[in-house]
Backbone as CSV, one residue per row, in Angstrom:
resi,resn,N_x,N_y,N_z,CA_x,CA_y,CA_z,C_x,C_y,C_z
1,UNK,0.838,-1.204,0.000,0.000,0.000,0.000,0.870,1.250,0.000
2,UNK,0.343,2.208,-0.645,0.763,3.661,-0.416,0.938,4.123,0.652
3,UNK,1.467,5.213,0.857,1.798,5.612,2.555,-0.072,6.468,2.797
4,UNK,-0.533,6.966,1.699,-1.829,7.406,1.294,-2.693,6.672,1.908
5,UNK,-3.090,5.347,1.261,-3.740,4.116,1.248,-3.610,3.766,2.737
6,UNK,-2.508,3.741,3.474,-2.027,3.211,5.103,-2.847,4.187,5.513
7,UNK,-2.874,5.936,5.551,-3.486,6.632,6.177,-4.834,6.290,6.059
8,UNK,-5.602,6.415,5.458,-6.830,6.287,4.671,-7.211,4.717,5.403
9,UNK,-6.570,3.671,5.830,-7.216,2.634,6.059,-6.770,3.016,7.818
10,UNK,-5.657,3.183,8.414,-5.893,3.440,9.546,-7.111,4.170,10.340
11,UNK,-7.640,5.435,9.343,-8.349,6.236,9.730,-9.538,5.816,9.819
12,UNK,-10.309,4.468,8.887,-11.021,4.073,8.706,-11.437,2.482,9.973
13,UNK,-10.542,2.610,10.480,-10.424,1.278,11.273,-11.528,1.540,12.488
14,UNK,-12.581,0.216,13.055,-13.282,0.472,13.845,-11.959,0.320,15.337
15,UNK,-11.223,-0.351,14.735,-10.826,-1.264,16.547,-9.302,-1.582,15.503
16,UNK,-8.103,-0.961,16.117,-6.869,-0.991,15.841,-6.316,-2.232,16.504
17,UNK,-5.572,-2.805,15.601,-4.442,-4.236,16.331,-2.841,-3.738,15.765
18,UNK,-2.501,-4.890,16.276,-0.531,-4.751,15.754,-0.515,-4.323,14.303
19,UNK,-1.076,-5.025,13.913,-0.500,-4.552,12.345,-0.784,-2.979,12.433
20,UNK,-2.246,-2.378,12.164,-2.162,-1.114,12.324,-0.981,-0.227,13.217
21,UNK,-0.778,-0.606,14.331,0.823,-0.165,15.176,1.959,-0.046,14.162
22,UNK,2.142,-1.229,13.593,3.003,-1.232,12.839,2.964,-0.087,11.752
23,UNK,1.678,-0.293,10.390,1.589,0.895,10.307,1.462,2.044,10.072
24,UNK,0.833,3.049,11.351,1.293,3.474,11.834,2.518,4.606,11.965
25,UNK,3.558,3.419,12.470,5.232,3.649,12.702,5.231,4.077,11.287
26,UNK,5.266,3.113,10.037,5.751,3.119,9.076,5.299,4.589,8.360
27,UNK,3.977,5.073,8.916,3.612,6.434,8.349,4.597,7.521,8.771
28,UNK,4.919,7.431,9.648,5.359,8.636,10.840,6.499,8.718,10.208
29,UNK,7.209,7.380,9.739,8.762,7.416,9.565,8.680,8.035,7.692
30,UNK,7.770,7.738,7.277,7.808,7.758,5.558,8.055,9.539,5.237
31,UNK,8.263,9.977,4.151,8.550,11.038,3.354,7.046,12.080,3.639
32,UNK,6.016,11.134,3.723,4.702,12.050,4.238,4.265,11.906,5.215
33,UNK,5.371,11.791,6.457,4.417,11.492,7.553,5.252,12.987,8.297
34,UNK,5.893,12.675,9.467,5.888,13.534,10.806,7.969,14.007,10.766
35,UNK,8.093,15.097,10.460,9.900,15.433,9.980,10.404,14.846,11.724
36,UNK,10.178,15.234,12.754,10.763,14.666,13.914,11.016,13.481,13.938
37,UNK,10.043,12.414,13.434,9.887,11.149,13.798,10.919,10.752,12.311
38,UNK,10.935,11.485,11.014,12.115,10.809,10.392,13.458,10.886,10.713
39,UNK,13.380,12.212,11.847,14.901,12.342,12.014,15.618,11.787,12.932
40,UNK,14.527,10.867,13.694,15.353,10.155,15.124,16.223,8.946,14.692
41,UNK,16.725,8.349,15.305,17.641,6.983,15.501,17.693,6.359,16.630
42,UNK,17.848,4.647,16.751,18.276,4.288,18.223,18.755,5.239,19.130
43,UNK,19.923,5.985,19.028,20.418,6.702,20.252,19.661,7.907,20.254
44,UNK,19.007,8.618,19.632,18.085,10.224,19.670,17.108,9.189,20.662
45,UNK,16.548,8.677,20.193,15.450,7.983,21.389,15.209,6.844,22.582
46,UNK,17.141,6.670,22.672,16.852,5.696,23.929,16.240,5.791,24.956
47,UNK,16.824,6.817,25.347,16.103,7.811,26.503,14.103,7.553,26.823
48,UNK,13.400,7.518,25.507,12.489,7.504,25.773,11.954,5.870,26.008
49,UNK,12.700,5.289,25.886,12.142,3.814,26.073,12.406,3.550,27.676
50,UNK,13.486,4.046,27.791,13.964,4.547,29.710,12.448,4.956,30.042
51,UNK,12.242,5.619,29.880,11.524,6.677,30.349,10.288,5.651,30.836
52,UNK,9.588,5.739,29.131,8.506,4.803,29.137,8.438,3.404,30.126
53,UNK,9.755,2.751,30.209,9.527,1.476,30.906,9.067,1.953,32.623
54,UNK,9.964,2.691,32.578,9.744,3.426,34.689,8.507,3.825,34.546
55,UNK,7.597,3.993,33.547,6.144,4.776,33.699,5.258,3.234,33.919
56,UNK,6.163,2.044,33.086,5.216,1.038,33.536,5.439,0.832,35.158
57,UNK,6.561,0.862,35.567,6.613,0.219,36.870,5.752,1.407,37.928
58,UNK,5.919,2.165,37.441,5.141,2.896,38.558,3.499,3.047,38.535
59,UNK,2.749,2.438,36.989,1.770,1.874,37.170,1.449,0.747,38.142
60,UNK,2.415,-0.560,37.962,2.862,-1.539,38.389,2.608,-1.382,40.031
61,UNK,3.132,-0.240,40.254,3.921,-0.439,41.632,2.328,0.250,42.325
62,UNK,1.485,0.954,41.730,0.538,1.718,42.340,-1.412,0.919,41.824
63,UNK,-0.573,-0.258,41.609,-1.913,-1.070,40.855,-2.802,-0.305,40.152
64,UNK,-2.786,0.398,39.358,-3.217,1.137,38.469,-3.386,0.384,37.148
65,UNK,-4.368,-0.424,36.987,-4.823,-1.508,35.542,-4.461,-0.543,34.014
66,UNK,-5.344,1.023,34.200,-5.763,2.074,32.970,-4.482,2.590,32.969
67,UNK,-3.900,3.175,34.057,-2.607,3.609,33.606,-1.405,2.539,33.338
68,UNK,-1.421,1.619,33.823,-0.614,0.419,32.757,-0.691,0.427,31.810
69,UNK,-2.101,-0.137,31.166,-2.915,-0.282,29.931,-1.923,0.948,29.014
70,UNK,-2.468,1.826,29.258,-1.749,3.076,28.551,0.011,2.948,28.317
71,UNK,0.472,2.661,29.833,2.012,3.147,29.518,2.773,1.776,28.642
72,UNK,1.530,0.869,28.875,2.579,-0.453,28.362,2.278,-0.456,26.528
73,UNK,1.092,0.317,26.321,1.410,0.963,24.871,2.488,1.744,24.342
74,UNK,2.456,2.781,25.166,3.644,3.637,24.752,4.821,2.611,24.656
75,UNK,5.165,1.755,25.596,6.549,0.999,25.729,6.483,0.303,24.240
76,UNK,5.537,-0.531,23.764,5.443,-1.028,22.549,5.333,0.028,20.966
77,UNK,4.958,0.992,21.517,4.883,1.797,20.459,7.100,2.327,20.502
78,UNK,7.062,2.163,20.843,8.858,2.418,21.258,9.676,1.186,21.075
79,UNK,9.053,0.144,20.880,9.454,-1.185,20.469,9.434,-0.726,19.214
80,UNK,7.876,-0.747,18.265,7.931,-0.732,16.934,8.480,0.608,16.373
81,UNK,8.645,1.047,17.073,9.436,2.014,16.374,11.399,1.826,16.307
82,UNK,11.932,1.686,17.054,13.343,1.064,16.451,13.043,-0.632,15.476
83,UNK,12.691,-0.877,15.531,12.242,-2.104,14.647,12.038,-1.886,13.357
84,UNK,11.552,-0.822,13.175,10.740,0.393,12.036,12.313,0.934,11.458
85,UNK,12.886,1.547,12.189,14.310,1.904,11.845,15.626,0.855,11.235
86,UNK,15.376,-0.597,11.576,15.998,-1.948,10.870,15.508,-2.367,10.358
87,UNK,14.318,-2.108,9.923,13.535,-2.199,8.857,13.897,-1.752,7.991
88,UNK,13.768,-0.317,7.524,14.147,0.903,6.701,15.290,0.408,6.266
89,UNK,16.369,-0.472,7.342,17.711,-0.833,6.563,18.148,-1.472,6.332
90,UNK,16.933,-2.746,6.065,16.903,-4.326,5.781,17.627,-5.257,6.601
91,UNK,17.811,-4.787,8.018,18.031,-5.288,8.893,17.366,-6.730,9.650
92,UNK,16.168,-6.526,9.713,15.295,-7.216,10.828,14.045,-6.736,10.378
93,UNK,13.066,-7.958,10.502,11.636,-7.278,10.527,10.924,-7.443,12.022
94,UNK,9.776,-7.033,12.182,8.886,-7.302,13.362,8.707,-8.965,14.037
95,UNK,8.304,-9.374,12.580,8.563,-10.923,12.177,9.655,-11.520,12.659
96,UNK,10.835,-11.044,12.726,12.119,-11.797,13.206,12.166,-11.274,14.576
97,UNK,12.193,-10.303,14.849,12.214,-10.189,16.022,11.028,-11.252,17.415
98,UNK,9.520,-11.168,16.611,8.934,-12.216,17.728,9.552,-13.765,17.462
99,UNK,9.637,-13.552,15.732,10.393,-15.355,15.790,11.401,-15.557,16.949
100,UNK,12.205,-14.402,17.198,13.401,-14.603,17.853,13.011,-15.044,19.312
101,UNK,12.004,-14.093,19.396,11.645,-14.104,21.376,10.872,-15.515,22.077
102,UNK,10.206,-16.181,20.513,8.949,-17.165,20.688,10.099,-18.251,20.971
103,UNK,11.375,-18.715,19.923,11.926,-19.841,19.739,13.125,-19.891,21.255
104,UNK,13.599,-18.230,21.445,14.272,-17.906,22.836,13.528,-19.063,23.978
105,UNK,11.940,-18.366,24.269,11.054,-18.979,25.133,10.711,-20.253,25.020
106,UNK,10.900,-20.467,24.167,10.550,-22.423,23.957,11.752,-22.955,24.416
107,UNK,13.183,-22.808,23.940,14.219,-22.902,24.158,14.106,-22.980,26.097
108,UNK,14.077,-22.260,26.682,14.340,-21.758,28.141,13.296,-22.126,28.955
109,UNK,12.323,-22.661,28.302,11.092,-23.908,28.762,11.237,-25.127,28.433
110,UNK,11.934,-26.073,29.034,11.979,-27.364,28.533,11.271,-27.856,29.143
111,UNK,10.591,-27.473,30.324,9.583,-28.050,31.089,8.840,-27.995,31.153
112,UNK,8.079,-26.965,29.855,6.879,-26.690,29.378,6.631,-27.743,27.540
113,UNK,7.822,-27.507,27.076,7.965,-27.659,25.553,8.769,-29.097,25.394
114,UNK,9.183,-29.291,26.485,10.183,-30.896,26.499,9.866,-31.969,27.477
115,UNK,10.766,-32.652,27.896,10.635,-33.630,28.592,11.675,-33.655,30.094
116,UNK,11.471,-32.512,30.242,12.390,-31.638,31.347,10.965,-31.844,32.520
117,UNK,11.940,-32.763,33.652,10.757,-32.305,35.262,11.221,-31.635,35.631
118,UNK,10.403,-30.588,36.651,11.031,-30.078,37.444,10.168,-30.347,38.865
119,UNK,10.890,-29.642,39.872,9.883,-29.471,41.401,9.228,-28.564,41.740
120,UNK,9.771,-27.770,41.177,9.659,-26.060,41.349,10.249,-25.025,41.094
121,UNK,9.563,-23.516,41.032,10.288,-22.594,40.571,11.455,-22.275,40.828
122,UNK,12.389,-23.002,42.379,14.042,-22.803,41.845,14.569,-23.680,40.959
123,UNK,14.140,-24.613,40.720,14.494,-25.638,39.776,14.496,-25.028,38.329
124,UNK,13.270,-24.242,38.262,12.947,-23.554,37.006,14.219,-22.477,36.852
125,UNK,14.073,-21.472,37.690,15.177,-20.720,37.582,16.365,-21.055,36.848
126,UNK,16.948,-21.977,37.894,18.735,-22.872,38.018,18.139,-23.171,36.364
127,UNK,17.791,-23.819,35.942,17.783,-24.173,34.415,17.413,-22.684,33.460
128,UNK,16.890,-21.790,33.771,16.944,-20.634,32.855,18.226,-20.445,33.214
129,UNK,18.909,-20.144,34.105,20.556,-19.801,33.927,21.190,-20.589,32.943
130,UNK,21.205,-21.752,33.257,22.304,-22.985,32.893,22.056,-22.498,31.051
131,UNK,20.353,-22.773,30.794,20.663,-22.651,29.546,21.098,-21.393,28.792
132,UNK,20.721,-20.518,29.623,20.958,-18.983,28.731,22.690,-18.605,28.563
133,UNK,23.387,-19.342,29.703,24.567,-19.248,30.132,25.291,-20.307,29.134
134,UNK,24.405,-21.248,28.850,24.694,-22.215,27.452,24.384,-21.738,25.986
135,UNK,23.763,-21.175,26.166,23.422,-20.211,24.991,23.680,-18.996,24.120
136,UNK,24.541,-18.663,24.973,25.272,-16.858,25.142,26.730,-17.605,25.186
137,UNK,26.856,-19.165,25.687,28.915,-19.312,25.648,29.116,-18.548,26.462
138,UNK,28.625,-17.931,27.869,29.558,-17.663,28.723,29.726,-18.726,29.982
139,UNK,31.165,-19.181,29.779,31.205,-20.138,30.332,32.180,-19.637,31.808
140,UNK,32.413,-18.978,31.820,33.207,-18.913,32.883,32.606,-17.726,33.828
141,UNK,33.248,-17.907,35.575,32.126,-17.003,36.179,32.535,-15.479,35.320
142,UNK,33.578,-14.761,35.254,34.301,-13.507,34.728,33.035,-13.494,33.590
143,UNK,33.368,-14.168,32.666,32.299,-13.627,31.603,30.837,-13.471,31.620
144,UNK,30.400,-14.323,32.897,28.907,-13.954,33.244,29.149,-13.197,34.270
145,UNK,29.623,-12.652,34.928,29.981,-11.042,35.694,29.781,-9.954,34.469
146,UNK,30.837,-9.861,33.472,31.311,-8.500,32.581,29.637,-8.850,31.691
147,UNK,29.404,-9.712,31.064,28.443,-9.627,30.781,26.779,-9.063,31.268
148,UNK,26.416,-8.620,32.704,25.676,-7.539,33.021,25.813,-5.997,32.410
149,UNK,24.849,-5.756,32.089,24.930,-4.756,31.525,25.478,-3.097,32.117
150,UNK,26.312,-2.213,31.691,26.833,-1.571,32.350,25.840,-0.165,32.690
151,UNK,25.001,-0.885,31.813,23.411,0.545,31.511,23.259,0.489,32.592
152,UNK,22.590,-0.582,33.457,22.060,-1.200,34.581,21.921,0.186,35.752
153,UNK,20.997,0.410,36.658,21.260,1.530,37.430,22.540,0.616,38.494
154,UNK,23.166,1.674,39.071,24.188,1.249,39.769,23.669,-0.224,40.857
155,UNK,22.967,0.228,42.053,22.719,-0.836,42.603,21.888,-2.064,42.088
156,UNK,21.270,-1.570,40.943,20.219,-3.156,40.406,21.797,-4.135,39.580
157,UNK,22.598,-3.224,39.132,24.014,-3.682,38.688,24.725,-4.842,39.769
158,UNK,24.632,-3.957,40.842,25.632,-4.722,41.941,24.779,-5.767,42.357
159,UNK,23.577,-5.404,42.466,22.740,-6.802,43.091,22.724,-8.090,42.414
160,UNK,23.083,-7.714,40.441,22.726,-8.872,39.384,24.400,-9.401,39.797
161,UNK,25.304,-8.789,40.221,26.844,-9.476,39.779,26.931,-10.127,41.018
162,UNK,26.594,-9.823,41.983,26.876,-10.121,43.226,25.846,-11.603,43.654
163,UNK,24.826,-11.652,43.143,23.808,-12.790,42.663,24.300,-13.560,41.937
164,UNK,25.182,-13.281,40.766,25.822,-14.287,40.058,26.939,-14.437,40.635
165,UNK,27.483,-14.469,41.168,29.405,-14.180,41.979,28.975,-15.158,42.659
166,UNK,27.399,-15.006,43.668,27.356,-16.035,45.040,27.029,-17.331,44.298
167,UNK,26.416,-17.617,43.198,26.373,-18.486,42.532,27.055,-19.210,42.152
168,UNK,28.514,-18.350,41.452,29.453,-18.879,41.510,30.043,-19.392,42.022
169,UNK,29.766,-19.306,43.463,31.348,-19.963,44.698,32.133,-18.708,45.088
170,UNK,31.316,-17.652,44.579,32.886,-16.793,45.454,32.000,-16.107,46.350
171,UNK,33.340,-16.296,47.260,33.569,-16.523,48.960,33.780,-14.596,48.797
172,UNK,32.316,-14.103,49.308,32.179,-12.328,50.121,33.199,-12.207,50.948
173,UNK,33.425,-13.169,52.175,33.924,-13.015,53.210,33.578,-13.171,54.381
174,UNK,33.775,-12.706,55.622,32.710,-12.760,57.346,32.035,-11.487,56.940
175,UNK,30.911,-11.739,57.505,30.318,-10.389,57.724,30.574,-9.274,58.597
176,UNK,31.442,-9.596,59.300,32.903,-8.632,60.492,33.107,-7.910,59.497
177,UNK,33.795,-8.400,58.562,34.938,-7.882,57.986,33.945,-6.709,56.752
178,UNK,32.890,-7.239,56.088,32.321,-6.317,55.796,31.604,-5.031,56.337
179,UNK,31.383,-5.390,57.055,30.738,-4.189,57.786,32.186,-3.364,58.511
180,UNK,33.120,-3.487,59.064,34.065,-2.809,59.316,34.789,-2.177,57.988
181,UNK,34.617,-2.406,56.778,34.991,-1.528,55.795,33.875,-0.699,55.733
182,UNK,32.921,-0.937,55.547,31.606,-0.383,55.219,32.016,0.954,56.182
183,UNK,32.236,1.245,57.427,32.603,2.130,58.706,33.844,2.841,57.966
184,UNK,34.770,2.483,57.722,35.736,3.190,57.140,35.642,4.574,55.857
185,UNK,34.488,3.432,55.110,34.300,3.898,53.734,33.824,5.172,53.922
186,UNK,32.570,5.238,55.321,31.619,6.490,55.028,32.473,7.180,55.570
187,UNK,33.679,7.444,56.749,34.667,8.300,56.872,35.556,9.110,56.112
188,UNK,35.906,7.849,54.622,36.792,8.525,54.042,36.023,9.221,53.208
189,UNK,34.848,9.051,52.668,33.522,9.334,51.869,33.939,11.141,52.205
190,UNK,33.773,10.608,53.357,33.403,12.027,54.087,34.568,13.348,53.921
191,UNK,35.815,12.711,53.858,36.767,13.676,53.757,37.360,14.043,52.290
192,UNK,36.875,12.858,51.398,37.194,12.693,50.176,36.354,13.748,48.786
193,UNK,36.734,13.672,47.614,36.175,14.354,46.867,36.467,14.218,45.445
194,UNK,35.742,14.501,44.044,36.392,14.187,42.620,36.240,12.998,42.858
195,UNK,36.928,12.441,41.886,37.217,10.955,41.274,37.541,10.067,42.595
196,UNK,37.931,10.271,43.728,38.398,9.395,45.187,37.757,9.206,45.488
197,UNK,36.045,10.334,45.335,35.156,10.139,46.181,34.064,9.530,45.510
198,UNK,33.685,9.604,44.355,32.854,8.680,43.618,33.822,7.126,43.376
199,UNK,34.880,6.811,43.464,35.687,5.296,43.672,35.044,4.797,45.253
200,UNK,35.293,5.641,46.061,34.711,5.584,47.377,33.566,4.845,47.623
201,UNK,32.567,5.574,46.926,30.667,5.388,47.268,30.501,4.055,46.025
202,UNK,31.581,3.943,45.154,31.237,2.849,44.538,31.443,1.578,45.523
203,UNK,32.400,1.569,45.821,33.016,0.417,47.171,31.867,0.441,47.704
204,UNK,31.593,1.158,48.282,30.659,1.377,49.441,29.203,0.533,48.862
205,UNK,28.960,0.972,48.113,27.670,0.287,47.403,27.751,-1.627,46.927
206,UNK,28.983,-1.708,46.267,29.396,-3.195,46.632,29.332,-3.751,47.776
207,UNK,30.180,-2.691,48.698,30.022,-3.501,50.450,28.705,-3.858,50.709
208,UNK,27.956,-3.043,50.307,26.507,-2.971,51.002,25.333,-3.928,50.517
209,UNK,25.543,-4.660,49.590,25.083,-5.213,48.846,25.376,-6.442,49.221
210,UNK,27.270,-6.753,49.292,27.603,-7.798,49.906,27.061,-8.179,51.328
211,UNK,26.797,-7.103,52.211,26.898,-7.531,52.905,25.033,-7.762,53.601
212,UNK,24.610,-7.203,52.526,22.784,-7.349,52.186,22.636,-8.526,51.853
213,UNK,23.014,-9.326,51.153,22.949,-10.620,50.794,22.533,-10.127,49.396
214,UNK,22.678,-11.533,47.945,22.181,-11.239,46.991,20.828,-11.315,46.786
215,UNK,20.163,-11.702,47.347,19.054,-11.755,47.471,17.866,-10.243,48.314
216,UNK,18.778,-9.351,48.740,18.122,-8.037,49.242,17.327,-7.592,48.998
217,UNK,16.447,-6.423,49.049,15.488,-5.747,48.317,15.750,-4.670,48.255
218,UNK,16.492,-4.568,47.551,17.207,-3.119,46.815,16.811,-1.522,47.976
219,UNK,15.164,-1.191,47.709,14.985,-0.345,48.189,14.617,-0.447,49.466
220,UNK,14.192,-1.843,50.540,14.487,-1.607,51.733,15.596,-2.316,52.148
221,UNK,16.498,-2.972,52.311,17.102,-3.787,52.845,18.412,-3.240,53.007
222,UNK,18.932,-3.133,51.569,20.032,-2.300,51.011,19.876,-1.408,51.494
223,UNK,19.052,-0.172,50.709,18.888,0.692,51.628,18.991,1.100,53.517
224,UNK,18.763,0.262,54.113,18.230,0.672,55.090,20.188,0.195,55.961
225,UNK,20.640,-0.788,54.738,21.680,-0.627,54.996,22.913,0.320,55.238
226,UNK,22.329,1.026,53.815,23.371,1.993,53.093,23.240,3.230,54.580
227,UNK,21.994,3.101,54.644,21.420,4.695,55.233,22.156,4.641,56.681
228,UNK,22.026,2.819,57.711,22.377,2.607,58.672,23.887,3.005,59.027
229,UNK,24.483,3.113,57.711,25.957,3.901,58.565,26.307,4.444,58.031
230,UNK,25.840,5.426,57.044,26.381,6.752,56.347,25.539,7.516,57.141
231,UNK,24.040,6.944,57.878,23.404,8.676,58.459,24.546,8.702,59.682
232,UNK,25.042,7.725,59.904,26.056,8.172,61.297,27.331,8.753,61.149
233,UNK,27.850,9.734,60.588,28.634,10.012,60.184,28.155,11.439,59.727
């Protein structure tokens, strides 16, 4: 169809699905659609997929069904739109991309799709690692460490490496010994500044994590860690 013909049938639609989404995109991005939306790229609009995802969780987090509903559009409309952009450059279609996610998920269900028992959801887990970790070739603990993403906000970072580290076999230490750096850190924190002092609060955030267990809850546990001996100081 014409980019004409796309308008003209979108407009005409009682009740919109994916394809229309799709598009859509494809209008916005074409020669007659919207000059902003031709001029973006992956990096002009990462930012907004950031954005968009924290708008789901805070639907999420406030049980809000309508404002989900809504933000988890936008998140998909931000899907098809870089998709829309490897498209344009015979990259990838929409098509490859769910092929990719459907055969991923079958793959990482053998206990749905195979002849895999399990007992239960740690069982389930331990086998989504093993295979994804079989799947990706990172075989060693180092490469499933560096492999977290460095996007990651700082502490959801330390919580994923430090989760995989304990997995690994490596030995944190006594919990003495952590928490007596942890005491040090917010001292030198304190006198420090520049580049010493952000090396500093990074430590510090590892300690705290370590010594939270990997399993913590980021915003109370950790927290209540972090707060327990930096407010003293």
């Amino acid at each position: 169809m014409t980019v004409r013909e796309l308008k003209e049938k979108l407009l005409g639609e009682e009740r919109h699905d994916l394809g229309s989404l799709e598009e859509l995109v494809e209008i916005l991005r074409s020669e007659e659609g919207c000059p902003w939306d031709r001029e973006q790229d992956h990096k002009s609009i990462r930012s907004e997929l950031i954005e968009e995802t924290y708008e789901v969780v805070e639907a999420i987090d406030t049980d809000n069904a309508d404002l989900l509903k809504e933000e988890l559009g936008d998140v998909l409309f931000e899907v098809f739109f870089h998709v829309q952009i490897e498209k344009e450059k015979g990259t990838f279609t929409l098509d490859d991309v769910v092929g990719g996610v459907v055969d991923k998920m079958i793959y990482r269900h053998p206990h749905v799709f195979g002849e895999i028992k399990v007992s239960g959801t740690g069982e389930v887990l331990d086998n989504w690692e093993a295979l994804k970790t079989k799947e990706k070739s990172r075989l060693t603990l180092r490469e499933q460490l560096e492999a977290v993403p460095k996007q990651y906000p700082a502490l959801l970072r330390a919580k994923k490496i430090a989760k995989k580290a304990a997995k690994g076999g490596f030995d944190f230490g006594e919990e003495a010994a952590q928490t007596g750096r942890i005491e040090e850190l917010a001292h030198e924190i304190a006198a420090a500044d520049g580049e010493e002092r952000e090396a500093l609060l990074t430590e510090l955030i590892w300690r705290a994590v370590i010594l939270a267990g990997p399993d913590a809850d980021l915003e109370k546990d950790l927290g209540d860690c972090l707060n327990g001996f930096v407010g003293r100081f």
